[in-house]
C-alpha positions as CSV (number, residue, x, y, z in Angstrom):
1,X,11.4,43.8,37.8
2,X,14.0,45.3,35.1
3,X,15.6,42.0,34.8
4,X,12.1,40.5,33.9
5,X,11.4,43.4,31.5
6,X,15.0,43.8,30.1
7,X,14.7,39.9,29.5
8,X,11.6,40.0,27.9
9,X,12.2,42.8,25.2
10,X,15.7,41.4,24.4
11,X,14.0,38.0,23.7
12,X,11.5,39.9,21.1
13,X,14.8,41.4,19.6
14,X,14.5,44.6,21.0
15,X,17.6,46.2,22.5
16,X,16.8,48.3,25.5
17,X,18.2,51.2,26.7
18,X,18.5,50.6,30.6
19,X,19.4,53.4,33.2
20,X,19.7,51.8,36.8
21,X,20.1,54.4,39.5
22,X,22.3,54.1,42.7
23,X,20.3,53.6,45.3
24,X,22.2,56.1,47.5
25,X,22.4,59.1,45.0
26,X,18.3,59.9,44.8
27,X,15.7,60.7,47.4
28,X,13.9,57.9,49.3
29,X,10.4,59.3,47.7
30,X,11.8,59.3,44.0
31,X,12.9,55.6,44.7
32,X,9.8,54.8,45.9
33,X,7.8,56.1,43.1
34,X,10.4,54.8,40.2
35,X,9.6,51.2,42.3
36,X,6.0,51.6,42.3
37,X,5.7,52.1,38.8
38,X,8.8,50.1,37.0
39,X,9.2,53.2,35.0
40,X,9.1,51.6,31.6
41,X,9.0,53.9,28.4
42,X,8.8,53.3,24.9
43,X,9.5,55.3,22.3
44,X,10.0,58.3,24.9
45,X,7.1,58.1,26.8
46,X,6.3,56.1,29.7
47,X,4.3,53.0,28.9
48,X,3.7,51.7,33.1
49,X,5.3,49.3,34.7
50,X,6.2,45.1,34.5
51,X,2.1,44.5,34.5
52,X,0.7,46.8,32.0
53,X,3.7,45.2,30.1
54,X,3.5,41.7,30.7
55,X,-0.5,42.4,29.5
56,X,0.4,44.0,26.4
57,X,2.6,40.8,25.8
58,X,0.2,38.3,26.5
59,X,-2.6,39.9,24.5
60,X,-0.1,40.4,21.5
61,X,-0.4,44.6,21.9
62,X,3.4,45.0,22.7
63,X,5.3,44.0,19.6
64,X,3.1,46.6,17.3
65,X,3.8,49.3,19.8
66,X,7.2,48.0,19.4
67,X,7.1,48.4,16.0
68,X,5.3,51.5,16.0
69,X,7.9,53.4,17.4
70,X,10.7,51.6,15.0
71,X,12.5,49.7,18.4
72,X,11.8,46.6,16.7
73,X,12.3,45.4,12.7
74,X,10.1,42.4,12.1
């Protein structure tokens, strides 16, 4: 999932700040939940996961919110 997402915002020209966790330094239940979800955020505030941002995408929503919050310059 964050190597769809990562590949996605880097082709619209954004360049994402990523944080990957080590799977043995966190709880199983905060895994769990950070899996569930995707945790994506943008602009400081979580935004869903790889659906609600592969809809914005596809219904053209994502680059304004991109742009909205100045991660993107186009």
């Amino acid at each position: 999932m964050c190597h769809v997402v990562k590949s996605l915002l880097l082709g619209l020209g954004v360049n994402p700040a990523v944080l990957e966790i080590d799977d043995q330094e966190k709880e199983e239940e905060v895994m769990s939940e950070l899996e569930r979800i995707g945790a994506v955020y943008i602009g400081g505030r979580l935004f869903g996961g790889l659906d609600r941002v592969m809809a914005t995408h596809i219904s053209g929503e994502l680059v304004p919110i991109l742009k909205d919050v100045e991660a993107l310059w186009l």
